[in-house]
C-alpha angles and dihedrals in degrees: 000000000000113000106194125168117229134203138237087277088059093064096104101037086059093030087118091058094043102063096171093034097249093161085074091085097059083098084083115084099223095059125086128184113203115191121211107215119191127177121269125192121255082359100064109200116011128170106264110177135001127211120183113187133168138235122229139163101281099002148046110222123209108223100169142020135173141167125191111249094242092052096047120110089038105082112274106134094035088065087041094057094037088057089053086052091049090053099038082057091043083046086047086226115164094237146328125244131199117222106221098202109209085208097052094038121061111239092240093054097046092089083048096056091052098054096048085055095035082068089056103062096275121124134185129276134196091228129121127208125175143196126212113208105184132175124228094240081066096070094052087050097065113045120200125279119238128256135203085229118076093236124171128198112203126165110273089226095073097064122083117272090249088056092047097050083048091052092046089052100051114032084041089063102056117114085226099053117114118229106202135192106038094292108120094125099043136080098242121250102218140164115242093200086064109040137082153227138217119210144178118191101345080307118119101244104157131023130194106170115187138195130214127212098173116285102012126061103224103200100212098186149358146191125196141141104214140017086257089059092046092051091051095050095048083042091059101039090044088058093047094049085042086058095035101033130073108274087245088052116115127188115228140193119223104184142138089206103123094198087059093043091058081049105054085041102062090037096041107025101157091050105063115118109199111224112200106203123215119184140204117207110222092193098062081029092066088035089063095033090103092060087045111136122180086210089070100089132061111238085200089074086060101118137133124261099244136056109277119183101175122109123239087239089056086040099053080051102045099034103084110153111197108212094190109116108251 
Protein backbone atom coordinates (compact mmCIF):
# COMPACT_ATOMS: atom_id res chain seq x y z
CA UNK A 1 0.00 0.00 0.00
CA UNK A 2 1.25 3.71 -1.22
CA UNK A 3 -0.15 6.52 0.90
CA UNK A 4 0.56 9.83 -1.13
CA UNK A 5 -0.93 13.22 -0.37
CA UNK A 6 -2.29 14.93 -2.94
CA UNK A 7 -3.13 19.05 -3.67
CA UNK A 8 -6.41 21.43 -4.61
CA UNK A 9 -5.76 20.28 -8.73
CA UNK A 10 -6.24 16.78 -7.69
CA UNK A 11 -10.10 17.37 -6.60
CA UNK A 12 -11.68 15.67 -9.73
CA UNK A 13 -9.39 13.00 -10.26
CA UNK A 14 -10.38 11.78 -6.49
CA UNK A 15 -14.09 13.29 -6.72
CA UNK A 16 -15.52 9.30 -6.25
CA UNK A 17 -13.74 8.97 -3.08
CA UNK A 18 -14.88 12.92 -1.72
CA UNK A 19 -19.10 12.57 -1.45
CA UNK A 20 -19.65 15.96 0.35
CA UNK A 21 -16.99 17.53 -1.35
CA UNK A 22 -14.79 17.85 1.44
CA UNK A 23 -11.49 18.36 -0.97
CA UNK A 24 -12.83 21.64 -1.59
CA UNK A 25 -11.18 23.01 1.60
CA UNK A 26 -7.98 22.25 0.74
CA UNK A 27 -7.88 26.36 -0.46
CA UNK A 28 -7.23 26.94 2.90
CA UNK A 29 -3.78 26.61 3.85
CA UNK A 30 -4.28 24.65 7.14
CA UNK A 31 -6.10 21.57 5.46
CA UNK A 32 -4.37 18.56 3.89
CA UNK A 33 -6.05 15.42 1.90
CA UNK A 34 -3.72 12.11 1.93
CA UNK A 35 -4.99 9.00 -0.73
CA UNK A 36 -4.38 5.36 0.11
CA UNK A 37 -3.56 3.29 -3.61
CA UNK A 38 -3.49 -0.38 -3.61
CA UNK A 39 -2.98 -2.68 -6.68
CA UNK A 40 -5.66 -3.80 -8.51
CA UNK A 41 -5.51 -6.58 -11.13
CA UNK A 42 -5.66 -5.74 -14.88
CA UNK A 43 -5.96 -2.14 -13.51
CA UNK A 44 -2.27 -1.76 -11.65
CA UNK A 45 -2.46 1.17 -9.02
CA UNK A 46 -5.94 2.54 -8.29
CA UNK A 47 -7.07 5.23 -5.20
CA UNK A 48 -8.33 3.09 -2.39
CA UNK A 49 -9.17 5.09 0.34
CA UNK A 50 -9.15 9.43 1.20
CA UNK A 51 -8.56 11.01 4.46
CA UNK A 52 -8.81 15.29 4.85
CA UNK A 53 -7.80 16.40 8.01
CA UNK A 54 -6.97 19.99 9.45
CA UNK A 55 -4.30 21.59 11.08
CA UNK A 56 -4.79 23.64 14.26
CA UNK A 57 -2.76 25.04 17.05
CA UNK A 58 -2.29 21.92 19.26
CA UNK A 59 -4.31 19.13 16.86
CA UNK A 60 -4.89 17.76 13.58
CA UNK A 61 -8.74 17.07 13.05
CA UNK A 62 -10.04 14.38 10.81
CA UNK A 63 -12.85 15.76 8.90
CA UNK A 64 -13.35 12.88 6.19
CA UNK A 65 -12.57 9.26 5.56
CA UNK A 66 -13.49 6.89 3.08
CA UNK A 67 -12.51 3.37 1.79
CA UNK A 68 -13.83 1.76 -1.59
CA UNK A 69 -16.06 -0.96 -0.95
CA UNK A 70 -13.78 -3.63 -2.71
CA UNK A 71 -10.83 -2.58 -0.69
CA UNK A 72 -12.74 -2.53 2.91
CA UNK A 73 -11.96 -5.08 5.43
CA UNK A 74 -8.01 -4.90 4.29
CA UNK A 75 -6.72 -2.23 5.91
CA UNK A 76 -7.23 0.80 4.12
CA UNK A 77 -8.48 3.36 6.73
CA UNK A 78 -6.45 2.00 9.42
CA UNK A 79 -3.15 3.14 7.33
CA UNK A 80 -4.93 6.23 6.55
CA UNK A 81 -5.48 7.09 10.17
CA UNK A 82 -1.96 5.70 11.33
CA UNK A 83 -0.31 8.18 8.79
CA UNK A 84 -2.47 11.29 10.57
CA UNK A 85 -1.04 10.03 13.93
CA UNK A 86 2.55 9.93 12.43
CA UNK A 87 2.16 13.53 11.32
CA UNK A 88 0.17 14.91 14.35
CA UNK A 89 3.55 13.42 16.48
CA UNK A 90 5.97 14.86 13.79
CA UNK A 91 3.67 18.12 14.16
CA UNK A 92 4.08 17.61 18.03
CA UNK A 93 0.31 18.23 18.23
CA UNK A 94 -1.41 17.15 21.63
CA UNK A 95 -3.68 15.06 20.11
CA UNK A 96 -5.90 14.36 16.86
CA UNK A 97 -9.80 14.28 16.82
CA UNK A 98 -12.13 12.83 14.40
CA UNK A 99 -15.58 15.17 13.37
CA UNK A 100 -18.76 12.50 13.15
CA UNK A 101 -21.20 14.72 10.78
CA UNK A 102 -24.57 13.88 11.50
CA UNK A 103 -25.21 14.83 8.14
CA UNK A 104 -22.45 12.57 6.50
CA UNK A 105 -22.99 9.65 8.92
CA UNK A 106 -26.71 7.67 9.15
CA UNK A 107 -28.21 7.86 12.85
CA UNK A 108 -28.24 3.89 13.17
CA UNK A 109 -24.22 3.59 12.16
CA UNK A 110 -22.94 6.38 14.47
CA UNK A 111 -22.43 3.79 17.56
CA UNK A 112 -20.85 1.87 15.10
CA UNK A 113 -18.53 4.34 14.17
CA UNK A 114 -17.51 4.79 17.55
CA UNK A 115 -16.79 1.67 18.25
CA UNK A 116 -14.79 1.08 15.28
CA UNK A 117 -12.66 4.26 16.48
CA UNK A 118 -12.98 3.57 19.81
CA UNK A 119 -10.60 0.36 18.82
CA UNK A 120 -7.99 2.81 17.42
CA UNK A 121 -7.06 4.69 20.28
CA UNK A 122 -9.93 7.22 20.09
CA UNK A 123 -12.02 7.67 22.72
CA UNK A 124 -15.43 9.88 23.33
CA UNK A 125 -15.82 13.96 24.41
CA UNK A 126 -18.39 15.87 25.66
CA UNK A 127 -17.75 18.60 23.07
CA UNK A 128 -19.85 19.83 20.75
CA UNK A 129 -18.97 21.31 17.52
CA UNK A 130 -21.71 22.49 14.65
CA UNK A 131 -22.08 23.47 10.83
CA UNK A 132 -24.40 25.79 9.49
CA UNK A 133 -25.39 25.03 5.83
CA UNK A 134 -27.78 28.12 4.74
CA UNK A 135 -29.22 28.92 1.74
CA UNK A 136 -29.08 32.32 0.23
CA UNK A 137 -32.70 32.74 0.18
CA UNK A 138 -32.14 32.67 3.85
CA UNK A 139 -30.52 35.83 4.03
CA UNK A 140 -33.32 37.66 2.16
CA UNK A 141 -35.67 36.04 4.54
CA UNK A 142 -34.49 37.67 7.47
CA UNK A 143 -33.95 41.50 6.95
CA UNK A 144 -31.72 43.42 9.26
CA UNK A 145 -32.61 44.60 12.33
CA UNK A 146 -32.38 47.90 12.94
CA UNK A 147 -29.67 49.80 15.05
CA UNK A 148 -29.51 52.98 16.79
CA UNK A 149 -26.33 53.43 14.97
CA UNK A 150 -26.56 54.52 10.67
CA UNK A 151 -24.46 51.54 9.59
CA UNK A 152 -24.03 50.61 6.32
CA UNK A 153 -22.79 47.07 4.89
CA UNK A 154 -21.27 47.39 1.36
CA UNK A 155 -18.99 44.57 -0.53
CA UNK A 156 -15.38 45.02 0.43
CA UNK A 157 -14.46 44.66 -3.06
CA UNK A 158 -15.72 47.96 -4.06
CA UNK A 159 -12.93 50.36 -1.63
CA UNK A 160 -9.83 51.06 -2.69
CA UNK A 161 -7.14 48.57 -1.88
CA UNK A 162 -5.60 51.08 0.55
CA UNK A 163 -8.99 51.19 2.34
CA UNK A 164 -9.25 47.55 2.34
CA UNK A 165 -5.55 46.82 3.84
CA UNK A 166 -6.58 49.57 6.45
CA UNK A 167 -9.94 47.65 7.27
CA UNK A 168 -8.12 44.38 7.51
CA UNK A 169 -5.45 46.12 10.14
CA UNK A 170 -7.50 47.45 12.24
CA UNK A 171 -10.62 45.59 12.67
CA UNK A 172 -8.00 42.04 12.58
CA UNK A 173 -6.52 43.15 15.38
CA UNK A 174 -9.54 43.55 17.79
CA UNK A 175 -9.63 41.09 21.02
CA UNK A 176 -13.40 40.52 20.10
CA UNK A 177 -13.00 39.54 16.58
CA UNK A 178 -14.02 35.73 15.61
CA UNK A 179 -11.67 33.76 13.67
CA UNK A 180 -13.78 30.97 11.98
CA UNK A 181 -13.08 28.21 10.36
CA UNK A 182 -10.29 26.81 11.98
CA UNK A 183 -8.15 29.33 10.96
CA UNK A 184 -6.64 31.16 14.38
CA UNK A 185 -3.30 30.67 13.43
CA UNK A 186 -3.55 31.58 9.85
CA UNK A 187 -3.67 34.77 7.86
CA UNK A 188 -7.21 34.24 6.26
CA UNK A 189 -7.62 33.50 2.37
CA UNK A 190 -10.71 35.46 1.50
CA UNK A 191 -12.67 36.88 -1.69
CA UNK A 192 -12.99 40.23 -1.80
CA UNK A 193 -16.06 40.04 -4.42
CA UNK A 194 -17.99 38.26 -1.59
CA UNK A 195 -17.22 39.91 1.62
CA UNK A 196 -18.28 42.67 3.30
CA UNK A 197 -17.70 45.72 5.20
CA UNK A 198 -19.37 47.65 8.26
CA UNK A 199 -19.12 51.15 8.43
CA UNK A 200 -20.13 54.30 10.47
CA UNK A 201 -19.61 57.31 9.08
CA UNK A 202 -17.25 56.38 6.22
CA UNK A 203 -15.26 54.65 9.35
CA UNK A 204 -14.66 50.46 9.23
CA UNK A 205 -16.59 49.37 12.10
CA UNK A 206 -17.46 45.34 11.24
CA UNK A 207 -15.74 42.85 8.99
CA UNK A 208 -17.09 39.01 7.50
CA UNK A 209 -14.63 37.94 4.94
CA UNK A 210 -15.64 34.61 2.88
CA UNK A 211 -14.07 32.23 0.72
CA UNK A 212 -15.36 30.46 -2.06
CA UNK A 213 -14.33 26.85 -3.20
CA UNK A 214 -17.09 26.35 -6.09
CA UNK A 215 -20.50 25.70 -4.96
CA UNK A 216 -20.29 26.58 -1.09
CA UNK A 217 -19.31 30.26 0.50
CA UNK A 218 -16.61 29.27 3.60
CA UNK A 219 -16.73 32.72 6.11
CA UNK A 220 -13.12 32.68 7.46
CA UNK A 221 -13.43 35.39 9.83
CA UNK A 222 -15.82 38.42 11.59
CA UNK A 223 -15.87 41.05 13.52
CA UNK A 224 -19.18 42.63 15.15
CA UNK A 225 -20.33 44.13 18.18
CA UNK A 226 -23.52 43.14 18.44
CA UNK A 227 -25.97 40.38 16.96
CA UNK A 228 -27.55 43.51 14.49
CA UNK A 229 -23.98 44.01 13.01
CA UNK A 230 -23.54 40.50 12.58
CA UNK A 231 -27.04 40.17 10.64
CA UNK A 232 -26.00 43.21 8.13
CA UNK A 233 -22.78 41.86 7.32
CA UNK A 234 -24.17 38.05 6.55
CA UNK A 235 -27.01 39.97 4.80
CA UNK A 236 -24.57 41.65 2.52
CA UNK A 237 -22.40 39.04 1.89
CA UNK A 238 -25.50 36.61 1.42
CA UNK A 239 -26.82 39.07 -1.52
CA UNK A 240 -23.26 39.28 -3.28
CA UNK A 241 -22.70 35.14 -3.22
CA UNK A 242 -26.23 34.99 -4.19
CA UNK A 243 -25.14 37.24 -7.48
CA UNK A 244 -21.54 35.54 -7.89
CA UNK A 245 -22.27 31.94 -6.69
CA UNK A 246 -24.30 29.01 -8.47
CA UNK A 247 -27.81 29.39 -7.65
CA UNK A 248 -27.53 25.92 -5.72
CA UNK A 249 -24.32 27.45 -3.69
CA UNK A 250 -24.81 27.89 0.13
CA UNK A 251 -22.56 29.56 2.44
CA UNK A 252 -21.85 27.74 5.43
CA UNK A 253 -20.25 28.28 8.89
CA UNK A 254 -18.04 25.76 10.23
CA UNK A 255 -17.07 27.20 14.19
CA UNK A 256 -16.66 26.07 17.68
CA UNK A 257 -17.61 29.84 18.95
CA UNK A 258 -20.46 29.28 21.17
CA UNK A 259 -21.66 33.05 21.07
CA UNK A 260 -22.03 32.59 16.96
CA UNK A 261 -23.57 29.30 17.30
CA UNK A 262 -26.40 30.78 19.47
CA UNK A 263 -26.46 33.02 16.88
CA UNK A 264 -26.81 30.93 13.81
CA UNK A 265 -29.01 29.10 15.69
CA UNK A 266 -31.69 31.63 16.45
CA UNK A 267 -31.27 33.16 12.84
CA UNK A 268 -30.89 29.78 11.00
CA UNK A 269 -32.51 27.33 12.95
CA UNK A 270 -33.19 24.76 10.44
CA UNK A 271 -29.55 24.89 9.24
CA UNK A 272 -27.69 23.89 11.92
CA UNK A 273 -25.27 20.03 11.25
CA UNK A 274 -24.29 18.49 14.74
CA UNK A 275 -20.94 17.43 14.75
CA UNK A 276 -20.11 14.54 17.89
CA UNK A 277 -16.17 14.78 18.58
CA UNK A 278 -13.98 11.71 19.54
CA UNK A 279 -10.01 12.33 20.46
CA UNK A 280 -6.86 10.54 20.50
CA UNK A 281 -4.23 11.69 22.97
CA UNK A 282 -0.53 11.70 21.16
CA UNK A 283 0.99 12.03 24.03
CA UNK A 284 -0.24 8.49 25.75
CA UNK A 285 -0.29 7.46 22.15
CA UNK A 286 3.82 7.84 21.83
CA UNK A 287 4.07 6.62 25.31
CA UNK A 288 2.48 3.19 24.12
CA UNK A 289 4.13 3.25 20.52
CA UNK A 290 6.65 0.72 21.64
CA UNK A 291 3.74 -2.03 22.52
CA UNK A 292 2.20 -1.13 19.29
CA UNK A 293 1.07 -4.29 17.35
CA UNK A 294 -0.55 -4.10 14.08
CA UNK A 295 -2.23 -7.07 15.04
CA UNK A 296 -3.96 -5.32 17.23
CA UNK A 297 -6.64 -4.32 15.25
CA UNK A 298 -9.12 -6.16 13.50
CA UNK A 299 -9.07 -5.20 9.27
CA UNK A 300 -12.43 -6.49 9.24
CA UNK A 301 -13.68 -3.08 11.12
CA UNK A 302 -12.34 -1.26 8.10
CA UNK A 303 -15.61 0.36 6.74
CA UNK A 304 -16.80 4.11 5.40
CA UNK A 305 -18.57 6.50 7.40
CA UNK A 306 -21.82 6.66 5.37
CA UNK A 307 -24.41 4.16 4.19
CA UNK A 308 -23.04 2.40 0.76
CA UNK A 309 -25.29 -0.13 -1.04
CA UNK A 310 -23.24 -0.85 -4.19
CA UNK A 311 -21.59 -4.00 -4.72
CA UNK A 312 -17.86 -4.28 -5.25
CA UNK A 313 -18.67 -5.94 -8.77
CA UNK A 314 -21.03 -2.36 -9.87
CA UNK A 315 -18.27 -0.36 -8.13
CA UNK A 316 -15.12 -1.86 -10.03
CA UNK A 317 -17.28 -0.91 -13.02
CA UNK A 318 -18.35 2.28 -12.12
CA UNK A 319 -15.02 3.55 -10.12
CA UNK A 320 -12.47 5.02 -13.25
CA UNK A 321 -10.40 7.40 -12.05
CA UNK A 322 -8.92 9.36 -14.79
CA UNK A 323 -5.51 10.42 -13.77
CA UNK A 324 -5.02 13.16 -17.21
CA UNK A 325 -4.71 16.55 -15.99
CA UNK A 326 -7.89 18.37 -16.86
Amino acid sequence: MRIDTITIADIKKYAKLDHFGTLKRLVFPNYFAIVAFERKEGAGEVPAGLAVACEMDEKICIDWLFVRNNFRRQGVGEALIQRIFDLALEMEKASVEFRIKKDAVPLGRINEVKEYLKLRSFEETTRRYYEFAIDFESFTDNPVISTEKKLKAKPLGILKPMEIRNALKELMGEKAAMSLYDMQEYTPVFDAKLSSVLTFEDEACGLLLIKSTGKECYPVFIYAESPQETSALMVCSGLLASLNMPQEANIRFILEDKEIQGFLKDVFPNSRIEVEIMAADMTRYLEDDEDYDDEDYDDEDDFDFEDDEEDDDEEDEDDEFNFEDD
